[in-house]
C-alpha positions in Angstrom: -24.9 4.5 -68.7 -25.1 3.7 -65.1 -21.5 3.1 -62.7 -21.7 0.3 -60.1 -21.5 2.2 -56.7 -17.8 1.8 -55.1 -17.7 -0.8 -52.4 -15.9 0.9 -49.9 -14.5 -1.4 -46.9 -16.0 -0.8 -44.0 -14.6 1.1 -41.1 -12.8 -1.2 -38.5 -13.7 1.0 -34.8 -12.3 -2.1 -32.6 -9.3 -4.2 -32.4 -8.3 -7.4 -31.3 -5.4 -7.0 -28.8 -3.3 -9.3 -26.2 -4.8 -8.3 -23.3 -2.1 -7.9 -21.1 1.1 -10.2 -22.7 1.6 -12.7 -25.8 2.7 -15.1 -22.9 -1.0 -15.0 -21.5 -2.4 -16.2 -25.0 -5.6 -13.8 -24.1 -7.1 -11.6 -26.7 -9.6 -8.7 -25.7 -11.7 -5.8 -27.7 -10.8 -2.5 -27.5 -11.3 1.3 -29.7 -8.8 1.6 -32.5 -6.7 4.8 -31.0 -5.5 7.9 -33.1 -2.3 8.4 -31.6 -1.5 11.3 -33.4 -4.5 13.1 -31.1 -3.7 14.7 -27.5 -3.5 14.7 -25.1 -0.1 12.9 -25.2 0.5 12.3 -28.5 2.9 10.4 -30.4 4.5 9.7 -33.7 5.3 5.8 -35.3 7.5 6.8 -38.2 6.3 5.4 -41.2 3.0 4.3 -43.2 0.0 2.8 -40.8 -0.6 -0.3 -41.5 -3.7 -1.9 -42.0 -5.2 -3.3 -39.1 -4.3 -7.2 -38.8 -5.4 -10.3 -36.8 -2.2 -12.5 -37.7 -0.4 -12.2 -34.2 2.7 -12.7 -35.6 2.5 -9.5 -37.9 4.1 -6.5 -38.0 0.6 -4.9 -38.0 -0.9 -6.7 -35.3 2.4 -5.6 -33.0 1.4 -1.9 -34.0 -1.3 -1.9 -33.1 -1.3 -3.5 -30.0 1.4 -0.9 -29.0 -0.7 1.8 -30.3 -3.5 1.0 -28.3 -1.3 0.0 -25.1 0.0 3.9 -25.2 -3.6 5.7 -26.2 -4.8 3.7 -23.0 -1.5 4.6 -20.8 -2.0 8.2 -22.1 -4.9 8.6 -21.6 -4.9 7.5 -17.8 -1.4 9.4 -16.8 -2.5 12.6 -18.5 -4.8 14.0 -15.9 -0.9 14.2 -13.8 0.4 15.6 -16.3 1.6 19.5 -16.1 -0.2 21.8 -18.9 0.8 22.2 -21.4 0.2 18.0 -22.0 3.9 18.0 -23.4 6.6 15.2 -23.5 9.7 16.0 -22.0 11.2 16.4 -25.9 8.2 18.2 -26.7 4.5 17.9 -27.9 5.0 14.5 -29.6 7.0 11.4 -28.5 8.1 9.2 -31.5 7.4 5.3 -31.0 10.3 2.8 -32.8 8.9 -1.0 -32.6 11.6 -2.4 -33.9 15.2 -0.6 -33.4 17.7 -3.8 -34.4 18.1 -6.8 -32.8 18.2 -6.9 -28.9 16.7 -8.5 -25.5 15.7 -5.1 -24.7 13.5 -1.4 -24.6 14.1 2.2 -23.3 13.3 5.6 -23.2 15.8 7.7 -24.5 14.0 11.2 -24.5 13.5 11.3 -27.8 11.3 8.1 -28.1 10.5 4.8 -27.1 12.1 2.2 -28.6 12.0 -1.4 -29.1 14.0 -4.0 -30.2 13.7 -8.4 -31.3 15.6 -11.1 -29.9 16.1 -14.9 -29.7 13.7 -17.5 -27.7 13.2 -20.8 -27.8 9.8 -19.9 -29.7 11.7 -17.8 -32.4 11.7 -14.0 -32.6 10.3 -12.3 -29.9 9.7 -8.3 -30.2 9.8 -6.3 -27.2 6.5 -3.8 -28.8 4.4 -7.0 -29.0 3.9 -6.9 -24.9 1.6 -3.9 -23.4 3.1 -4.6 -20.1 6.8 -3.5 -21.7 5.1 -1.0 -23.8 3.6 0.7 -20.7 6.8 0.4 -18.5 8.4 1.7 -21.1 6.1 4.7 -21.2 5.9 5.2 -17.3 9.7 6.8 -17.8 8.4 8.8 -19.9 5.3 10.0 -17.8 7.7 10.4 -14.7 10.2 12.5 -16.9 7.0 14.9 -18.2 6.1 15.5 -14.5 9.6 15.3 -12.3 12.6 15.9 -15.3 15.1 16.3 -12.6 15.8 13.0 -11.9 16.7 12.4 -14.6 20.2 14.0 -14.0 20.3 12.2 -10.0 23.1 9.9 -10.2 21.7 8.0 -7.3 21.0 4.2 -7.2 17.7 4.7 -4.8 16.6 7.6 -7.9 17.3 4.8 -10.7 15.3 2.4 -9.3 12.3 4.3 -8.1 12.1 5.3 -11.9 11.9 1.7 -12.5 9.3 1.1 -10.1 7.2 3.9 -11.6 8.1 2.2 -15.0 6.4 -1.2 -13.4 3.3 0.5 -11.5 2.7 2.1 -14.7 2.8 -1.1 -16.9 0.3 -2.5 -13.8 -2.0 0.1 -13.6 -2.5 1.1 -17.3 -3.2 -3.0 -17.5 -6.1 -2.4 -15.2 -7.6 0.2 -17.6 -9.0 -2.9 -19.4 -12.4 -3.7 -18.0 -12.2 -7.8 -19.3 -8.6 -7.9 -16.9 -9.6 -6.3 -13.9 -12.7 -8.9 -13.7 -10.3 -11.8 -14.8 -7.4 -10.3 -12.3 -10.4 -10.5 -9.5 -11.8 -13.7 -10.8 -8.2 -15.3 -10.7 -6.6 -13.5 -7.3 -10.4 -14.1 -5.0 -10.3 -10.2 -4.9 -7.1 -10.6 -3.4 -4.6 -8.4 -5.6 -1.5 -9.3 -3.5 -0.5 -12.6 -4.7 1.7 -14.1 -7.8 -1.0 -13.4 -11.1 -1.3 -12.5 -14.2 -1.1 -8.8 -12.9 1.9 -8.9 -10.6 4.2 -11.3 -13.7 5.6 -8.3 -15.5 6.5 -8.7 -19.9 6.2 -12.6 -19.3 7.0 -13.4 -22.6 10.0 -10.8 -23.0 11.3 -12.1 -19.6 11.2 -15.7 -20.1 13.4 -15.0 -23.4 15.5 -12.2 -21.3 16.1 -15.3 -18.6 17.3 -17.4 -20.8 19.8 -15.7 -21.9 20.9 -13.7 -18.9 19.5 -15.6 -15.9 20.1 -12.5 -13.4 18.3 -10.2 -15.4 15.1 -11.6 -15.3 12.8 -14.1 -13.6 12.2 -17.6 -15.2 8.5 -16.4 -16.7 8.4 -13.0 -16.6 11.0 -9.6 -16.4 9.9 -8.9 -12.4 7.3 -10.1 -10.2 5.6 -7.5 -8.3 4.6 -9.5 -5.4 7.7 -9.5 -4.1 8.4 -9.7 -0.3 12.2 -7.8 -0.6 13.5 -5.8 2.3 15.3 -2.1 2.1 19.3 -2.6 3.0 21.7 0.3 1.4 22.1 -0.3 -2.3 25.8 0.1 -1.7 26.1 -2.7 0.3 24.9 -5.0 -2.5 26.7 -6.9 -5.1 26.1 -5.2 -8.7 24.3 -8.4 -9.8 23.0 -11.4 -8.4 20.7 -14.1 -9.1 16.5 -13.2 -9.4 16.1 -15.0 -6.2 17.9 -12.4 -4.5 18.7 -8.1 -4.7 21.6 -6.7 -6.0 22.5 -3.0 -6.6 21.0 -2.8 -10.2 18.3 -0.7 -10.4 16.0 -3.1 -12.0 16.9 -5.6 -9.2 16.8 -3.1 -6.3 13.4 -1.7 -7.3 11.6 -4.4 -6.6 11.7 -3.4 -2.5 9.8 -0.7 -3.7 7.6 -1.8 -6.4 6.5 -4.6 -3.6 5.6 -2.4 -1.2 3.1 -0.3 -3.7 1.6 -3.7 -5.1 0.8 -4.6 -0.9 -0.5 -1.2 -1.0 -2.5 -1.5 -3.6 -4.1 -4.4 -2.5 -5.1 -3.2 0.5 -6.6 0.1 -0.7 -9.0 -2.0 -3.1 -10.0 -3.7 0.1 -10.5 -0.6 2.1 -12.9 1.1 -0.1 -14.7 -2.2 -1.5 -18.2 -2.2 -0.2 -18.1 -5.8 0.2 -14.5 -6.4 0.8 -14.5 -9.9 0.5 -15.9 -9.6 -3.2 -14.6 -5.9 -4.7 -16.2 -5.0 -8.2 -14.0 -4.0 -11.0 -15.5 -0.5 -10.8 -13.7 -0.6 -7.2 -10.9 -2.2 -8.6 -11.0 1.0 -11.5 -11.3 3.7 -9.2 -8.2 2.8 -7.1 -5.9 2.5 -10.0 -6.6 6.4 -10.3 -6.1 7.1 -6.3 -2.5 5.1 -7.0 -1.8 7.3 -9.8 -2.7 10.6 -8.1 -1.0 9.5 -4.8 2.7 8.5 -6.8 2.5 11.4 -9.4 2.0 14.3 -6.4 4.6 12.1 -4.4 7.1 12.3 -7.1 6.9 15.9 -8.2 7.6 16.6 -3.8 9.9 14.1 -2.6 13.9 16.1 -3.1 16.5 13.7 -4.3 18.7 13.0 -1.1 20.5 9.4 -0.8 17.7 7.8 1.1 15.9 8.9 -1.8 13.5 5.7 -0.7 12.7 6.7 2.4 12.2 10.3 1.2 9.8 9.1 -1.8 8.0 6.9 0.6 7.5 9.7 2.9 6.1 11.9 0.1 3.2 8.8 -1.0 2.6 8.2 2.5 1.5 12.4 3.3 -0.1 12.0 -0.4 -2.3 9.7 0.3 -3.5 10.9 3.0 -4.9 13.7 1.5 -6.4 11.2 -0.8 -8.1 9.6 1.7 -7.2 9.5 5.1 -7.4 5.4 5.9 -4.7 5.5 3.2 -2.3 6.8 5.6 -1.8 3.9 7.3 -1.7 1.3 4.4 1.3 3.4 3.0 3.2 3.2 6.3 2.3 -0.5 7.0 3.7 -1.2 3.4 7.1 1.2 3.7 7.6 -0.8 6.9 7.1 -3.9 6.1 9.7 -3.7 3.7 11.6 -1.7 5.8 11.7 1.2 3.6 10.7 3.3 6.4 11.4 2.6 9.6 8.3 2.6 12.4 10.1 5.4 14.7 9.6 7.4 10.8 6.1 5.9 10.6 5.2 7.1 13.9 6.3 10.2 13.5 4.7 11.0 9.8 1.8 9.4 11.7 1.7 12.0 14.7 1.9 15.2 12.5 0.9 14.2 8.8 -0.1 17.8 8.3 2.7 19.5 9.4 4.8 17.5 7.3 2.8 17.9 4.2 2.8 21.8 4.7 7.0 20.9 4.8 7.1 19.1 1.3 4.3 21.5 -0.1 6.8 24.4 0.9 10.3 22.5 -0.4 8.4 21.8 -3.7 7.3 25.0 -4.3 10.9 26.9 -3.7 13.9 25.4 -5.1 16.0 28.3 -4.5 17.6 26.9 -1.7 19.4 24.0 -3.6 22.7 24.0 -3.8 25.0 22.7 -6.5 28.4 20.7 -6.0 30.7 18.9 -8.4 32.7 16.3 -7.5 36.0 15.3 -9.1 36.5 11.6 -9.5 40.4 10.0 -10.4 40.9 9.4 -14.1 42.7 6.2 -13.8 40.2 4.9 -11.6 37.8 4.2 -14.8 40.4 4.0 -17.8 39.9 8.0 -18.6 42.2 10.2 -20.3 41.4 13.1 -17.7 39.4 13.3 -14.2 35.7 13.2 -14.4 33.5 16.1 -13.0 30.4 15.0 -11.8 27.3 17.1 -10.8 25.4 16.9 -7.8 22.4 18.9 -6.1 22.1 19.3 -2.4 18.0 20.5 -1.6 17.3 22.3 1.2 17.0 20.0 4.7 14.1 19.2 6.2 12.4 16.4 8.0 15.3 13.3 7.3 13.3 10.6 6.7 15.3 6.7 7.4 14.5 3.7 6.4 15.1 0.6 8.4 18.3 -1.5 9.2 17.4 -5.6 9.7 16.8 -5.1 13.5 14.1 -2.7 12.4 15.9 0.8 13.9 16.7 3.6 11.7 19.7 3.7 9.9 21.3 6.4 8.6 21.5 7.2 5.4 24.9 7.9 3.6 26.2 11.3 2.5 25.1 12.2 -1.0 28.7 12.1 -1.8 29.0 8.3 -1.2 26.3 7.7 -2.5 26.8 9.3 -6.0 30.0 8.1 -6.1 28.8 4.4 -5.2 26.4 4.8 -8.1 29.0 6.1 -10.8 31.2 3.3 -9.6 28.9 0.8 -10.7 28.0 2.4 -14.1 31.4 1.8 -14.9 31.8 -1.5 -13.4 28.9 -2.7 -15.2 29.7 -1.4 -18.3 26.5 0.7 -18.8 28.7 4.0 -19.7 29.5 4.9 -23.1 33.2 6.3 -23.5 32.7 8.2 -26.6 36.5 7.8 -27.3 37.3 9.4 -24.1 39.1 6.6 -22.5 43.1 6.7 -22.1 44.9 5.2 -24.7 44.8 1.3 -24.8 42.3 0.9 -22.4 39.3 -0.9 -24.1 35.7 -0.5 -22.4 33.8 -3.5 -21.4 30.1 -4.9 -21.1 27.8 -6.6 -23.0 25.2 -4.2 -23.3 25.2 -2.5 -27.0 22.6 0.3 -25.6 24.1 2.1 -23.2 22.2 3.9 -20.2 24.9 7.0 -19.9 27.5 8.5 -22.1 30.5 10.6 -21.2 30.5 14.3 -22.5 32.8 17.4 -22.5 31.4 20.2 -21.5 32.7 23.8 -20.2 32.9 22.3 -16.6 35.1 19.3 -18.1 34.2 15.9 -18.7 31.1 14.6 -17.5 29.2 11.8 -17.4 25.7 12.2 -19.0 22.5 9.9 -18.6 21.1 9.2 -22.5 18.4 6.1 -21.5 16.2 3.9 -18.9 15.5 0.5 -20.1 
């Protein structure tokens, strides 16, 4: 007796994906990752699913997040210190769908992701690769630089976000059909309002609808954005999209500006026509970005112009990247008055002497010193003072940024400026009291996920970062 063969389905290698956003309505092709592979790997608790074309599923939203961190992993791991390991270890675990919420973060442990209302229905954070990969650039700049993690600076917070956002950029670009339909759409010209500079449109349109300061009408941030540096300190703790305010998200669009401008013009410095770059151009320079902020970030000490200090950093990296990069960097910094030109001249004059000073500051930490600083219980609703740490790196070259008549300004002590910062993490609700409030006193904010926690430690009670969104 003969048995009929088995007719075994046959082995899906490609997916269908949004391309860059469920907003967009664009699908694209790409390989079915293994996430569970290194280098970077991660872990979706759980049973696979199948794969799935219904857009709406919970399959099609795995996989589209799968994919969106094999292809962010796979460009940020080259940065990446050996062993390829997460900051929590060799494998980062992936939650699509933590409880209902207008948000995502990075909690050390994993990336998470929530649903919320819209006027469409449910949206899910996971379903956008732009979030996804955001999400994922925290994690990336925690892998490389772990230490700032601990910074309780407002110019630190919000250079992690603008890593978050070049990330979710650049790991976009990885997908040859969007860099020819970003250079179709922009003329070759990267620096204008597109598809590539609108950041999670879906997510943010929902997000603005809800809480019109947190996001802009059509997408979460815009990186074209034409934002001037001012101390952080002097802003209100939040304000309108239209405007900057203190909060991180807000403030790191000055920043996240300038490296979009940037960006731009390096595609147009190394284009062999410049008028029409190819996407293999447009490929290559997504890599010289990625080199140029990683080596920055893992060099630049966290002082209270940490902006001007960062900038510094990307503007001696790029230059040994390529030396016409030099003075794109400082153009951008300036322009957005994150440097100021009498800095910009002077990291022009002696690039190499500079570079030799952050090379040797990287390289010895043993000159950091460590402070506490004791802040008034009653000031935030405590039941005892709180004890804050700070570090204090060895001084070098002070690098300014720019006041609005375009003259260095200097920046505050790191004293004010970490006490500015705590101040607004209580004002805004964004600290977790952990039942360490005086008695009666009843914390506020709307925010259910909290981005720091207070602890008690030997040193006392101290305030703790547990997330970015």
């Amino acid at each position: 007796m003969s048995v009929a063969p088995l007719n075994n389905p046959p082995v899906i290698t490609d997916l269908t994906i949004w391309e860059d956003d469920p907003a967009s309505g664009v699908f694209t092709i790409a390989p079915k990752p293994d996430v569970t592979l290194p280098p970077l790997k991660f872990l979706f608790p759980g049973a696979v699913p199948p794969v799935s074309n219904d857009i709406n599923s919970p399959a099609f939203r795995y996989w589209t997040a799968a994919e969106a961190l094999k292809r962010g992993a796979n460009f940020w791991a080259p940065i990446v210190p050996q062993p390829k390991w997460w900051q929590r270890g060799e494998t980062l675990e992936v939650h699509l769908d933590r409880w209902e919420d207008l948000e995502a973060d990075y909690d050390r442990n994993a990336l998470n992701f929530y649903h919320g209302p819209s006027a469409c229905g449910k949206v899910y954070s996971c379903a956008s690769p732009d979030v996804v990969c955001h999400e994922l650039g925290h994690a990336i700049l925690d892998a490389i630089r772990p230490s700032l993690w601990t910074a309780h600076l407002q110019e630190v917070a919000s250079f992690h976000e603008t890593f978050g956002d070049m990330s979710a950029i650049l790991c976009a670009l990885q997908l040859p059909s969007l860099r020819q339909a970003i250079l179709v759409e922009t003329y070759g010209n990267l620096c204008g309002d597109s598809r590539l500079s609108r950041i999670g449109e879906q997510f943010g349109t929902a997000v603005h609808a809800l809480y019109p300061k947190d996001a802009d009408p059509n997408c979460l941030r815009n990186a074209s954005s034409f934002f001037s540096y001012c101390d952080p300190s002097s802003l209100p703790s939040s304000a309108l999209t239209t405007s900057l305010s203190s909060n991180p998200h807000s403030f790191s669009r000055v920043f996240t500006g300038a490296l979009f401008e940037a960006l731009a013009d390096m595609l147009t410095l190394s284009a062999v026509d410049p008028n029409a770059p190819t996407p293999n151009e447009l490929l290559a320079v997504t890599e010289d970005m990625r080199d140029i902020l990683a080596g920055a970030a893992t060099k630049a000490n966290q002082v209270s112009g940490y902006f001007a200090e960062v900038a510094t950093a990307i503007a001696l990296q790029s230059a040994q990247k390529n030396q016409n990069y030099l003075g794109i960097f400082l153009g951008a910094f300036v322009s957005h008055s994150i440097l100021s030109m009498e800095t910009a001249v002077t990291i022009q004059s002696s690039p190499d002497a500079l570079q030799a000073e952050f090379d040797e500051m990287a390289d010895d930490s043993r000159f950091a010193e460590s402070f506490t600083m004791v802040l008034p219980a009653l000031r935030y609703g405590l039941a005892e003072d709180l004890y804050v740490d700070m570090i204090s790196p060895r001084q070098g070259f002070v690098a300014r940024s720019a006041g609005r008549d375009g003259k260095s300004v200097e920046p505050a002590s790191l004293a004010t400026a970490t006490e500015a910062f705590v101040d607004e993490l209580f004002l805004t609700g964004q600290v977790d009291y952990n039942d360490y409030g005086a008695r009666g006193f009843k914390p506020y904010g709307r925010r259910r996920s909290k981005t720091h926690e207070l602890v008690r430690t030997d040193g006392g009670l101290k305030l703790q970062r547990r997330l970015f969104h």
